[in-house]
BALOBA-1460 file (C-alpha; in Angstrom, 3 decimals):
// residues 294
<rec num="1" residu="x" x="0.000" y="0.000" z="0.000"/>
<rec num="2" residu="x" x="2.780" y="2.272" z="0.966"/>
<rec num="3" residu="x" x="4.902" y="1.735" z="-2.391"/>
<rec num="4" residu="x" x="1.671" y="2.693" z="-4.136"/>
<rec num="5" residu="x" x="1.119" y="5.855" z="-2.201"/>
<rec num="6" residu="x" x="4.763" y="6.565" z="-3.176"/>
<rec num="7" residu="x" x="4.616" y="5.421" z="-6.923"/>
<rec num="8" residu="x" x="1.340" y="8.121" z="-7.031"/>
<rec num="9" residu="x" x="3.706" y="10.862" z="-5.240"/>
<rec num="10" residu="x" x="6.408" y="10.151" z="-7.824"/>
<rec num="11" residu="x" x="4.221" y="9.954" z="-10.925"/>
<rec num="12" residu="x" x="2.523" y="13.205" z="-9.677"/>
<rec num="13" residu="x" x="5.898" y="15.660" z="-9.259"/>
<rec num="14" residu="x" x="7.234" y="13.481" z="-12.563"/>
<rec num="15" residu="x" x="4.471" y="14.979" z="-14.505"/>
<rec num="16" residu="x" x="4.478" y="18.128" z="-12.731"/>
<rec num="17" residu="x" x="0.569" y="17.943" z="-11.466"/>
<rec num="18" residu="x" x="0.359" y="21.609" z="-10.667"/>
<rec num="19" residu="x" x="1.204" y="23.063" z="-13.678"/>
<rec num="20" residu="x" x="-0.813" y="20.504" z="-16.133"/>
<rec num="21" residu="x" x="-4.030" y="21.436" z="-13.305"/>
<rec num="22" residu="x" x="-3.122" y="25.158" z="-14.282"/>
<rec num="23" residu="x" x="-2.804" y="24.624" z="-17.981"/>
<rec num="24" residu="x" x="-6.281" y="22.989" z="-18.116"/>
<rec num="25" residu="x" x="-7.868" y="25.120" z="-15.509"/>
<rec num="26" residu="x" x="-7.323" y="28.330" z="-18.050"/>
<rec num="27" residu="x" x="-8.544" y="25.952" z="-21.081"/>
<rec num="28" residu="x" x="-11.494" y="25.220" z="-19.041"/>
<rec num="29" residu="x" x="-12.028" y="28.886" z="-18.131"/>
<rec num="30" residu="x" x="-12.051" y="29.783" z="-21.677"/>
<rec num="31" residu="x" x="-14.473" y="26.926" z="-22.446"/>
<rec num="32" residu="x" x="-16.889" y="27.315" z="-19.873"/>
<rec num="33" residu="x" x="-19.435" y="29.883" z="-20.894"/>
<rec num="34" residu="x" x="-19.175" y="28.446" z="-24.648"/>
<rec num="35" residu="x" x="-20.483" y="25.027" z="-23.439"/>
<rec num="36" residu="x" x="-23.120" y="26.636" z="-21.894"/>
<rec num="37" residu="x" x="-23.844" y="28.197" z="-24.608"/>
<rec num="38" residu="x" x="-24.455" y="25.458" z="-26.742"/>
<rec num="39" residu="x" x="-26.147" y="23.628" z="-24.126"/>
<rec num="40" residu="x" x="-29.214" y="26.804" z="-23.812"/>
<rec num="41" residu="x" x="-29.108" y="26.718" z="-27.619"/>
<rec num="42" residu="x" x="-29.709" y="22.959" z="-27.996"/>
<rec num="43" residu="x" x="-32.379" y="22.513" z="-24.764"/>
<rec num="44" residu="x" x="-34.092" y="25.477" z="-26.379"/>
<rec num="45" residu="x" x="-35.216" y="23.845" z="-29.514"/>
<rec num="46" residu="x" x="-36.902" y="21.166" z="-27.560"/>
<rec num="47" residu="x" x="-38.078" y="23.317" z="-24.270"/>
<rec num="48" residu="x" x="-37.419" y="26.566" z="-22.140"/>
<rec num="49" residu="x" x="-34.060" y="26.714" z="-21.538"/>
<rec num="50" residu="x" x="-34.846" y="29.162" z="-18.841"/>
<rec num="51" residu="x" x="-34.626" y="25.321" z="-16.910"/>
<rec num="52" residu="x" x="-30.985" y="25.862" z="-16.457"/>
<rec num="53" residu="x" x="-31.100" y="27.718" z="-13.616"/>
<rec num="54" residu="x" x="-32.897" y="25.087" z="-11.962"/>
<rec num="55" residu="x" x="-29.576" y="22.774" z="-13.186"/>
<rec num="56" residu="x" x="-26.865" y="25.834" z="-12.361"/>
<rec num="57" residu="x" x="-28.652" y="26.070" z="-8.878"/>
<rec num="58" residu="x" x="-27.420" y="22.486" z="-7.971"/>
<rec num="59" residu="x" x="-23.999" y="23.666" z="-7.832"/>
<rec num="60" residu="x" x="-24.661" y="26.567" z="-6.143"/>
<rec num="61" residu="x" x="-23.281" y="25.098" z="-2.776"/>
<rec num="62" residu="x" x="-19.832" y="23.977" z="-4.665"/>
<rec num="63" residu="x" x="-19.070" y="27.262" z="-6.691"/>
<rec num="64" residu="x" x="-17.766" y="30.188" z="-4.713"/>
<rec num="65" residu="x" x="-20.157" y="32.982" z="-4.425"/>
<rec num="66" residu="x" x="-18.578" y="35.411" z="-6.706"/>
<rec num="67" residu="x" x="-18.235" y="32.944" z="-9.476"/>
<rec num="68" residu="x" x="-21.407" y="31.451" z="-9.295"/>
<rec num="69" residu="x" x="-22.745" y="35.102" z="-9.759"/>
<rec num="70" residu="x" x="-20.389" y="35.359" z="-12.721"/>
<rec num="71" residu="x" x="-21.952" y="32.477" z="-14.419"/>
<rec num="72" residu="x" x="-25.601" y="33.076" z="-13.376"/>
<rec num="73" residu="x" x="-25.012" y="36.347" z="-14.996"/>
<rec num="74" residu="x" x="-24.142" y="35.215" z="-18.076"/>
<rec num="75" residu="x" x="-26.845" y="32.842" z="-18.490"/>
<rec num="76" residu="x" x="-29.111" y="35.205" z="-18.176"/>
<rec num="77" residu="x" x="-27.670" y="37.090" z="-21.014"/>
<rec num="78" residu="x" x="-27.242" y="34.175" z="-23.032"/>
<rec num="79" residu="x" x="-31.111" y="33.577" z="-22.209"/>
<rec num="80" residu="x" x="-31.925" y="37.005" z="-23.534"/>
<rec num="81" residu="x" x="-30.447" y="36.336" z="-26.843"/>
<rec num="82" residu="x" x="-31.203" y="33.380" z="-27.311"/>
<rec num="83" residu="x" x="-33.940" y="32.443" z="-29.621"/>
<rec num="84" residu="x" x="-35.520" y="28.966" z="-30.169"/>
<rec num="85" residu="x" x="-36.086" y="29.163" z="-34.352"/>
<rec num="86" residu="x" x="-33.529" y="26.825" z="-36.230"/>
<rec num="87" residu="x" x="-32.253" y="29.256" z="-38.135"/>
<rec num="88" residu="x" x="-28.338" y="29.392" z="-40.240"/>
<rec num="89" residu="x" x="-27.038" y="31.535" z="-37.935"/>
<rec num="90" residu="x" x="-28.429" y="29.234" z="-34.567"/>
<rec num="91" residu="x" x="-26.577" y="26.667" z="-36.109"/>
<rec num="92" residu="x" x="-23.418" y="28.721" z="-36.660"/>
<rec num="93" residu="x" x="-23.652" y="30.141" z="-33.190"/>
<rec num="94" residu="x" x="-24.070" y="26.301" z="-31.842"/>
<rec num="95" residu="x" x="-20.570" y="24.812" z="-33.890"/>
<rec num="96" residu="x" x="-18.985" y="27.748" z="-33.169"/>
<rec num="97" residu="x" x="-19.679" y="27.184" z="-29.090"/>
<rec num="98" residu="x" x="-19.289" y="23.380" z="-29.608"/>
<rec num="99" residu="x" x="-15.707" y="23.870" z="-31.003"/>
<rec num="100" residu="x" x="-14.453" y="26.418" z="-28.504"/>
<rec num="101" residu="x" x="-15.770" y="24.610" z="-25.216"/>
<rec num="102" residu="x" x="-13.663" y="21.410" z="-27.167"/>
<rec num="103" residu="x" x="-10.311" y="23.558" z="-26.168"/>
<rec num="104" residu="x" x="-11.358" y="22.721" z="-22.193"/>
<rec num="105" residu="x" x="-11.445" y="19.240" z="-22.906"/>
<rec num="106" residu="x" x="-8.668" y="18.827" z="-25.022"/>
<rec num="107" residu="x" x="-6.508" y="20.575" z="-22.229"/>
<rec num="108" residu="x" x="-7.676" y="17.936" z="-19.772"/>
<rec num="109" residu="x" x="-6.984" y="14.779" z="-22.454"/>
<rec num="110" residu="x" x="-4.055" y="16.278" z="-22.878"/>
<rec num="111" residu="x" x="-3.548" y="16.153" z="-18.702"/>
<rec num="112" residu="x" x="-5.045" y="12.542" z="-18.431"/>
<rec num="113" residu="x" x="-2.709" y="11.162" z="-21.020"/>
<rec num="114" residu="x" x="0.494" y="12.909" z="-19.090"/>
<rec num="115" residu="x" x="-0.649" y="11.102" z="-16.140"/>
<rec num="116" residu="x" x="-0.768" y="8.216" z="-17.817"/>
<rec num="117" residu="x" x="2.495" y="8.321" z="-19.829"/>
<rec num="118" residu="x" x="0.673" y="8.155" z="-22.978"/>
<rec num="119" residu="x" x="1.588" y="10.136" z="-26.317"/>
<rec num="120" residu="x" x="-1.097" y="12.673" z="-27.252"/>
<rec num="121" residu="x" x="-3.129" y="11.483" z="-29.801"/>
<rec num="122" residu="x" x="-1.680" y="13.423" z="-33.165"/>
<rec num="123" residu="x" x="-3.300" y="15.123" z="-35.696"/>
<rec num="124" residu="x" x="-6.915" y="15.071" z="-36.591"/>
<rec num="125" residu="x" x="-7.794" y="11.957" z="-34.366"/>
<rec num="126" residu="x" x="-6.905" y="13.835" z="-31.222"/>
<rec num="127" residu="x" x="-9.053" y="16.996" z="-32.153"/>
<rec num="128" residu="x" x="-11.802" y="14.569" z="-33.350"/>
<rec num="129" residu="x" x="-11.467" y="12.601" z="-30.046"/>
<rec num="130" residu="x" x="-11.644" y="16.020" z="-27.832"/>
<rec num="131" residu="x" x="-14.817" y="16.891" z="-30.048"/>
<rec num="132" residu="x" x="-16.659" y="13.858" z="-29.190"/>
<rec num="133" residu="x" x="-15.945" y="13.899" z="-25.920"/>
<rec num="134" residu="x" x="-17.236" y="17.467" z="-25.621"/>
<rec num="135" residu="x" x="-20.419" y="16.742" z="-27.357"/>
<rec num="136" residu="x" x="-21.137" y="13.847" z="-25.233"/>
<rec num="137" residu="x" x="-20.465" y="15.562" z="-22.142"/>
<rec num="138" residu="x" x="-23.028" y="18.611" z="-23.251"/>
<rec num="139" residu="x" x="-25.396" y="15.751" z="-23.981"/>
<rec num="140" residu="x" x="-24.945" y="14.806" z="-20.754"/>
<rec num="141" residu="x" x="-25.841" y="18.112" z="-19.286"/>
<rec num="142" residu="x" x="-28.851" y="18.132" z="-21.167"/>
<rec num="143" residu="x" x="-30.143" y="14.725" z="-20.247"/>
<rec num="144" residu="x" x="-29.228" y="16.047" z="-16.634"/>
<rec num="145" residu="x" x="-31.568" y="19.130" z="-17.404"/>
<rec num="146" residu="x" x="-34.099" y="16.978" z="-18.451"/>
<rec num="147" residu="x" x="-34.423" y="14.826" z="-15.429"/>
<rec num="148" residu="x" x="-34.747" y="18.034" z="-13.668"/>
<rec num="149" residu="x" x="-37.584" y="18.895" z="-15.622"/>
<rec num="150" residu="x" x="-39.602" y="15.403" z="-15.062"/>
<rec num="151" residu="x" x="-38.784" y="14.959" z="-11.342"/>
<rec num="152" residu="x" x="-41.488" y="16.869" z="-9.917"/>
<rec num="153" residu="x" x="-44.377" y="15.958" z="-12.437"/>
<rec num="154" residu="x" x="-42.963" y="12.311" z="-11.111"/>
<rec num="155" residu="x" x="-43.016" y="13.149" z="-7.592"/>
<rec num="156" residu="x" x="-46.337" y="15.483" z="-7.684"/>
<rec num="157" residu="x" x="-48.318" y="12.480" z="-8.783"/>
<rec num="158" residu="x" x="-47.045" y="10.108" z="-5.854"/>
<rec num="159" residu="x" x="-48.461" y="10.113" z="-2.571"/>
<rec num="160" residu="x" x="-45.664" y="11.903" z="-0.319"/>
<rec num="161" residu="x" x="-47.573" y="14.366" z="0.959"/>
<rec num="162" residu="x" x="-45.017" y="16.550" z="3.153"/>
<rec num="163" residu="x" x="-41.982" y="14.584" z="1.848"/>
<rec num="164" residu="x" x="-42.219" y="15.714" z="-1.574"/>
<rec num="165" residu="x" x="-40.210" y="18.972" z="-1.593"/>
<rec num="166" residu="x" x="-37.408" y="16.704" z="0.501"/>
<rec num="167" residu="x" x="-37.582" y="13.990" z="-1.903"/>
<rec num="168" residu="x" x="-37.080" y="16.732" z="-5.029"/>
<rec num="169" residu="x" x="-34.160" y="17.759" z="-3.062"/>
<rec num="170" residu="x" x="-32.549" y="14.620" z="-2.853"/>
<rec num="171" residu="x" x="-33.283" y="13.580" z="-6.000"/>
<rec num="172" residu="x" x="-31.700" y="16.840" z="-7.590"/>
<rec num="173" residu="x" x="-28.528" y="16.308" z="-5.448"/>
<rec num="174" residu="x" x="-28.505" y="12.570" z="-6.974"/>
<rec num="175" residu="x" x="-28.701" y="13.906" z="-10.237"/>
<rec num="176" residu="x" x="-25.859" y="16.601" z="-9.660"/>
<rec num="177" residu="x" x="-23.766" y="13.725" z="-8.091"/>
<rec num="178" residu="x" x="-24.676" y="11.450" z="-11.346"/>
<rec num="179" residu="x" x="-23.448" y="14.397" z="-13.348"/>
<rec num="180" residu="x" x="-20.161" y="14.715" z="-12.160"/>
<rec num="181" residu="x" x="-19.827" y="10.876" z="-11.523"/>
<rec num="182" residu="x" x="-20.236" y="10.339" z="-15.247"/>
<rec num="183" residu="x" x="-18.688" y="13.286" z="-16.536"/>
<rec num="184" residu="x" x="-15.052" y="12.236" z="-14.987"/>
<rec num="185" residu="x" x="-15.922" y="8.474" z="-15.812"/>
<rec num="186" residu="x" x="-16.482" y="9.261" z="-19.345"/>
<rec num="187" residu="x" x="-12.593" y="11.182" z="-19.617"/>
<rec num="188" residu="x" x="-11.007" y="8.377" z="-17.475"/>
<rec num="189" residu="x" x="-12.904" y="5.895" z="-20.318"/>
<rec num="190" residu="x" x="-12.425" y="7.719" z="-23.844"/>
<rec num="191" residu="x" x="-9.705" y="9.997" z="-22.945"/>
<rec num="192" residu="x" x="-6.573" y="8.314" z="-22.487"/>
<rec num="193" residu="x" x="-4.957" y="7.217" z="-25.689"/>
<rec num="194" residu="x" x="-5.122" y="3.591" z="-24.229"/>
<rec num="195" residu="x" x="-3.817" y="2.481" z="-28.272"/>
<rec num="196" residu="x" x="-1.316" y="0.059" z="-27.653"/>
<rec num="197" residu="x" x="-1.075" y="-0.245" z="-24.586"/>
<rec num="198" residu="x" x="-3.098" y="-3.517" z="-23.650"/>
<rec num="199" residu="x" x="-5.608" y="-2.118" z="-21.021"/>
<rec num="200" residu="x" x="-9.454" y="-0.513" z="-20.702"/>
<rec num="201" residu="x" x="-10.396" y="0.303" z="-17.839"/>
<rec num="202" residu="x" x="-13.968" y="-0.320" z="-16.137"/>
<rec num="203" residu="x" x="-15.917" y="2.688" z="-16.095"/>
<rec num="204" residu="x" x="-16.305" y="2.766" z="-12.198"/>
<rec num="205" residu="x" x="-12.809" y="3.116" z="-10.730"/>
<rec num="206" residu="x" x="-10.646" y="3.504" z="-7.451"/>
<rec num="207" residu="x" x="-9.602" y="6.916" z="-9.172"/>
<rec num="208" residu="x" x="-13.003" y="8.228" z="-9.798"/>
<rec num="209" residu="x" x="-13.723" y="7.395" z="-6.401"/>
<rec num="210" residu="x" x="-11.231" y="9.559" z="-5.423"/>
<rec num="211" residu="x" x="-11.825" y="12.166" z="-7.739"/>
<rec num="212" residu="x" x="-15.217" y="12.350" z="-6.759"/>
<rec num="213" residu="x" x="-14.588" y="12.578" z="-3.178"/>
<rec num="214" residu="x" x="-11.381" y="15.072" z="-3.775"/>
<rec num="215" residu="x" x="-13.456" y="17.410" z="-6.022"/>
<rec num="216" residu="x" x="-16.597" y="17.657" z="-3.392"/>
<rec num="217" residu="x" x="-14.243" y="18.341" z="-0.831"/>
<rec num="218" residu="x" x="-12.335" y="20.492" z="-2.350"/>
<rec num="219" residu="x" x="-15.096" y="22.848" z="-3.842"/>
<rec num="220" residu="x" x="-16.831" y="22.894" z="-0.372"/>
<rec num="221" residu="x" x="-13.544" y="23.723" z="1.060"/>
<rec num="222" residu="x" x="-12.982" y="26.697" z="-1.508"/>
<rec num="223" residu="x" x="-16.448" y="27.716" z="-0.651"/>
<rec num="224" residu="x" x="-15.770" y="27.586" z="3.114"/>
<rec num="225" residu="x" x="-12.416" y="29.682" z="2.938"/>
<rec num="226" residu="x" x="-13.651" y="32.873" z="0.434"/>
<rec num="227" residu="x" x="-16.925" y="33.251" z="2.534"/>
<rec num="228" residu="x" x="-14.580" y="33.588" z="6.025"/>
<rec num="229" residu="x" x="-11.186" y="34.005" z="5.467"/>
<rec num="230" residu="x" x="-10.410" y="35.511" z="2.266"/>
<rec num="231" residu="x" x="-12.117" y="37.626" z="-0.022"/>
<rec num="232" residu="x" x="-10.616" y="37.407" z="-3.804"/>
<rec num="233" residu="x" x="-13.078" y="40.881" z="-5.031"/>
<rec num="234" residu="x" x="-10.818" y="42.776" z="-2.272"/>
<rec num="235" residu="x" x="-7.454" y="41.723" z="-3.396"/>
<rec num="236" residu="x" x="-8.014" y="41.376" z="-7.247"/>
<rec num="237" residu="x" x="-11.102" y="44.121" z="-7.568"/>
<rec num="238" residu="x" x="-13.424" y="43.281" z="-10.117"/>
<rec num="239" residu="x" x="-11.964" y="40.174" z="-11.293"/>
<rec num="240" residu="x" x="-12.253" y="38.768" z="-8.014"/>
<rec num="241" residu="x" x="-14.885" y="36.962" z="-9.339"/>
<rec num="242" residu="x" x="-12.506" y="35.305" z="-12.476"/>
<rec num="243" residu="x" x="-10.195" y="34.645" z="-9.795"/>
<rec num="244" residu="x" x="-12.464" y="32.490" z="-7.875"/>
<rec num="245" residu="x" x="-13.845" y="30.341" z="-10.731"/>
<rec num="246" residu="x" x="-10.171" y="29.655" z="-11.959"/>
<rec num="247" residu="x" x="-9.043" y="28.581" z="-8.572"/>
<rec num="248" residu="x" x="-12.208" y="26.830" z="-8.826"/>
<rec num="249" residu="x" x="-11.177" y="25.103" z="-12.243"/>
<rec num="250" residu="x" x="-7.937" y="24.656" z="-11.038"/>
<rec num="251" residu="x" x="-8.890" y="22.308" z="-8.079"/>
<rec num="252" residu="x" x="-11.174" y="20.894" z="-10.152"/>
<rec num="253" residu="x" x="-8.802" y="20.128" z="-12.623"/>
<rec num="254" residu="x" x="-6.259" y="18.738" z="-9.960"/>
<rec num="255" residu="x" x="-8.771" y="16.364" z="-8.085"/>
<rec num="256" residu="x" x="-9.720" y="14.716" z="-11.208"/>
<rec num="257" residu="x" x="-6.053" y="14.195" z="-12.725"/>
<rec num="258" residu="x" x="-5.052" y="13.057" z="-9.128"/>
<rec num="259" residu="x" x="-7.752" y="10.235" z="-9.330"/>
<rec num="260" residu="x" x="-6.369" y="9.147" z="-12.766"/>
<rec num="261" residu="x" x="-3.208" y="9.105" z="-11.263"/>
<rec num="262" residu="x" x="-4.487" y="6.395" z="-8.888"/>
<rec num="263" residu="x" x="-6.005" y="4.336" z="-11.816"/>
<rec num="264" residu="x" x="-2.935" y="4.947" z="-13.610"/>
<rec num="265" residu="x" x="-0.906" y="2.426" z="-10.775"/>
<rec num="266" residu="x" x="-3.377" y="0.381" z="-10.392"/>
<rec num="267" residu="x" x="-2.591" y="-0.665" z="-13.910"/>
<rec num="268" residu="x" x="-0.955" y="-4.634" z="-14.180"/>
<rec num="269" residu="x" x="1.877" y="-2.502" z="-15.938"/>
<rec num="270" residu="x" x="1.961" y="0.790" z="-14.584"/>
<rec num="271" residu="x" x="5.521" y="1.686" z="-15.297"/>
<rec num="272" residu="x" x="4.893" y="0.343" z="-19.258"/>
<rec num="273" residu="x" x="4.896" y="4.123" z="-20.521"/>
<rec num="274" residu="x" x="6.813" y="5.897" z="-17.856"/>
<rec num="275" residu="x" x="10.474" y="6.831" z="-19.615"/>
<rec num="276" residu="x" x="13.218" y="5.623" z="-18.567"/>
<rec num="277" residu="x" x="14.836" y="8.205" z="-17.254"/>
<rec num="278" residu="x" x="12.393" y="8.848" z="-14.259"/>
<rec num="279" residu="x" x="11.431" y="5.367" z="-12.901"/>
<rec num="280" residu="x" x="8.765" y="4.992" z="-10.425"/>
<rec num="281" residu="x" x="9.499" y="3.312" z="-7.174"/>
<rec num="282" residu="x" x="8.964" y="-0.467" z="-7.380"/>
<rec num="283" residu="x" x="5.237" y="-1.581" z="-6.262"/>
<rec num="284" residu="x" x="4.191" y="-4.575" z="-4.099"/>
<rec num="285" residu="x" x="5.212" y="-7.167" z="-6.648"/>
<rec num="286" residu="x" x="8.096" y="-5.657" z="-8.850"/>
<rec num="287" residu="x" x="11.909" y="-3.944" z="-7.989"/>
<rec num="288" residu="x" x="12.140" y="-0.570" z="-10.087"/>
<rec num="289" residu="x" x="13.871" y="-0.553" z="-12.888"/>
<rec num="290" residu="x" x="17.419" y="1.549" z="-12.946"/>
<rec num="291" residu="x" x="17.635" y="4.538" z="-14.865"/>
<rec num="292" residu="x" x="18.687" y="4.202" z="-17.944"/>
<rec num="293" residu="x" x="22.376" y="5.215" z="-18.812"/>
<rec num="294" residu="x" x="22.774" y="8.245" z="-21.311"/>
């Protein structure tokens, strides 16, 4: 147990976690309010897409206050010019956010497959791979929304009585939890370039336990020290708020890449793509391997 602890330590300052957290936390910054974006453009052709509030109110308690403002403002601009005909330019608008919000999830392939020792996919496959990924993650958002809109005509036809606002709660929390649980499950699974190397991984993992856990913690954490110890809008001025959500993206970013780092040595080769030159310390079952002489 100990000389996987270790191995995680090593892999983590060999890839230099920090810095790859930072690199995707600005990526994911930049891609943000263009994923939601194309998610209020898509829900609106079916339904109101006022309904993400409801669905940007479930994180409420895990965004600091001054970037959850940020975003809530910007939906509601996005919901003021947003209009629900099919139109050219809709459809412009919607590949245009589609592509940009793929940057964000590029950055964090790009962090998964570091972790992992893997070569970046090259070329048109790897921007190809980061679209998908992106479009299936907004699709998940949306079938998120949409739970949120059937829950209570669900719940107001069954006999709870009192119970029903509590039980809307709880299911809304499930739902947020879902969302994250399958967002990080779905990188772990399709992100990696696992070509050649032998190995898939389940879609429930050790890592995206961790992950999971990390990231909740974490974001509560965040939440807990701006509201009364710190307070970013007094030492940054108005982009206190920017501040926030990147610190926010960044630990984000870190928690999730820290949990593939954990499914990354709990691989029956683990050291198969690690060079040479920076060998991790030997697990349970195996020496490690010298470093290689120059």
């Amino acid at each position: 147990m100990f000389a996987r602890l270790l191995g995680i330590w090593e892999r983590l300052n060999r890839v230099d976690l920090s810095l790859i957290s930072a690199g995707v936390a600005f990526f994911g910054f930049l891609s943000v309010f263009p994923a939601i974006a194309a998610v209020i453009t898509i829900w609106g052709f079916a339904s109101d897409p006022t309904v993400i509030r409801a669905q940007l109110n479930l994180a409420q308690d895990y965004l600091p206050a001054d970037a959850y403002i940020l975003l809530y403002g910007q939906v509601e601009r996005l919901l003021a010019t947003t209009g629900s005909s099919l139109g050219l330019a809709t459809l412009v608008s919607l590949l245009i956010a589609t592509w940009s919000a793929r940057a964000g999830v590029a950055a964090l392939i790009g962090g998964v497959n570091a972790i992992h020792g893997f070569p970046a996919r090259a070329g048109l496959h790897g921007v190809l791979r980061a679209l998908v990924l992106t479009m299936m993650l907004v699709a998940l958002v949306i079938a998120a929304m949409a739970m949120t809109v059937i829950t209570p005509v669900i719940l107001a036809v069954l006999p709870l009585g009192p119970a029903e606002s509590f039980a809307l709660e709880a299911v809304n929390f499930a739902v947020g939890l879902l969302l994250v649980v399958l967002a990080i499950a779905m990188t772990y699974r399709l992100g990696p370039n696992w070509r050649g190397s032998g190995f898939r991984p389940r879609l429930l993992t050790i890592g995206l336990f961790v992950a999971v856990t990390l990231w909740a913690a974490a974001s509560r954490g965040l939440v807990f020290y701006l509201t009364n110890f710190a307070d970013y809008s007094k030492v940054y001025g108005s982009i206190g708020a920017v501040a926030a959500l990147l610190m926010w993206f960044y630990l984000s970013a870190f928690a999730v890449l820290l949990g593939a780092s954990v499914d990354a040595m709990r691989r029956p080769d683990p050291d198969a793509d690690v060079p040479q030159d920076y060998p991790l310390p030997a697990t349970d079952d195996r020496e490690a391997a010298p470093p290689a002489t120059r």
